[in-house]
Steps between C-alpha positions, in 0.01 A plus 500: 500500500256191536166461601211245524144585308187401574181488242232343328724456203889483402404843269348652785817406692728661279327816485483515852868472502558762203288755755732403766812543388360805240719299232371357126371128505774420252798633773394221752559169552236276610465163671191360486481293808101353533223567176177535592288120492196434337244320688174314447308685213813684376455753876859634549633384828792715680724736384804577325818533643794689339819602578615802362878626482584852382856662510488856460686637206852700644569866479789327224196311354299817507803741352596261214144454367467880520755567285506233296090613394642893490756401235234263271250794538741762373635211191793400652578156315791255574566655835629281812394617853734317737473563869762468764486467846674832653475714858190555590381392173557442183744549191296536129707451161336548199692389205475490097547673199436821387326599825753794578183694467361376869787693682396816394678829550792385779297260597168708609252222332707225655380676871216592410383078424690429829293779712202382348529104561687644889111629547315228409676200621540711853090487551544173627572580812726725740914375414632701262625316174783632322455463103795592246480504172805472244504452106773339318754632730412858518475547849850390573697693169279839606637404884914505353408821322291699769846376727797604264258860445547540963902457421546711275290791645651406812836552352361831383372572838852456697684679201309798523315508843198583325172313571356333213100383432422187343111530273232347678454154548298241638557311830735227395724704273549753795606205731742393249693853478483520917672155483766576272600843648514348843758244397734828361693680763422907494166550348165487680134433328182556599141577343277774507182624299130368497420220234544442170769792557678336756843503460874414646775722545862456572695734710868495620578421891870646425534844649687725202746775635404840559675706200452857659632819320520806508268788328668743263519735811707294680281387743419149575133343454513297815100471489497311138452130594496252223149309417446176332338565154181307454354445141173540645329819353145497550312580819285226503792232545631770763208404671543126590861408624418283762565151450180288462497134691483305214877609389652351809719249396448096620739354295457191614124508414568503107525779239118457427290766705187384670188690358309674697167602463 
């Protein structure tokens, strides 16, 4: 972004300029193209010109300062932010010693520094930006064990014919259980419950033979059907079983779920 100033003076220039572009002095570059000239009896003749270049900061700029500040404010020392270009955004590693602590319970203060910096970088303007956070690794070893957890429930699942329910989860972790179970032949996932309770369950798509018998009178119970079993017990998960849209799989789009808000 360029632009040409006009004013009695080069300071006068530049402020005009800072107003402009609503930026700091210090974050543009000026050329200063004609200085006012003094004439006879020191009378100021003309004005100043000034050309005045200002490049926005990026969302990337904006998200890496944010967190970068976030992590000094809290006394987070000898911490490297590194940013990645990624789909529709970007890719944040944070790396160091001793700073297990930042993850946080499976990860919950991890997301909760990547919502926050998603919301203020995405004031800029209307395209969504796509922020995710990782530490040391963590995102990827919780990803292997969230995925070897969906085999062996699904295993569980096609053994039994039971339906099994994961705990609640956030977003991503959700996505990552509906991708592994789709790759497995004879189980079905899908999500149900409000948030923070949201959660996935696995269910069989095998049909199990009917084992009818008879009662000790000798007559046979053709009205007994069999039911899948669902671990669900209370009413208020009863109540939500329809899948929400933000549990329908794009796996082409990344593990990382868009925030929305």
């Amino acid at each position: 972004m360029k632009q040409v100033f006009n004013a009695a003076s080069v300071e006068e220039a530049k402020e005009m300029a800072a107003r402009e572009f609503g930026a700091d002095i210090e974050a543009i570059s000026f050329n200063v193209i004609e200085e006012p000239k003094k004439g006879l009896f020191g009378k100021i003749k003309g004005e100043a010109v000034v050309e005045a270049q200002y490049d926005p900061p990026t969302k990337k700029d904006i998200s890496v300062e944010y967190i970068t500040k976030v992590l000094e404010l809290i006394g987070v020392e000898g911490l490297s932010v590194e940013a990645q270009d990624a789909e529709e955004g970007i890719s944040v590693e944070l790396k160091g010693e001793g700073i297990d602590e930042l993850i946080g319970k499976r990860g919950d203060l991890l997301d909760s520094l990547q919502y926050l910096s998603s919301l203020v970088c995405n004031k800029l303007d209307r395209s969504y930006f796509r922020i995710t956070i990782d530490c040391n690794g963590f995102r990827e070893r919780r990803k292997e064990t969230l995925e070897r957890l969906a085999e062996k429930l699904a295993a569980n699942v096609k053994r039994t014919g039971r339906t099994s329910a994961l705990e609640p989860m956030n977003p991503y972790e959700r996505r990552i259980i509906h991708a592994k179970i789709s790759e497995i032949e004879g189980v079905t996932s899908k999500s149900i419950g409000e948030e923070p309770y949201r959660k996935v369950i696995i269910s069989s798509t095998e049909k199990r033979p009917y084992r009818g018998g008879r009662r000790s009178g000798g007559r046979r119970n053709d009205n007994r059907r069999m039911k899948p079993h669902y671990d669900i017990t209370t009413s208020f998960e009863k109540d939500y079983k329809k899948p929400k849209p933000e549990d329908e799989m794009n796996l082409g789009s990344g593990l990382y779920g868009k925030i929305e808000f």
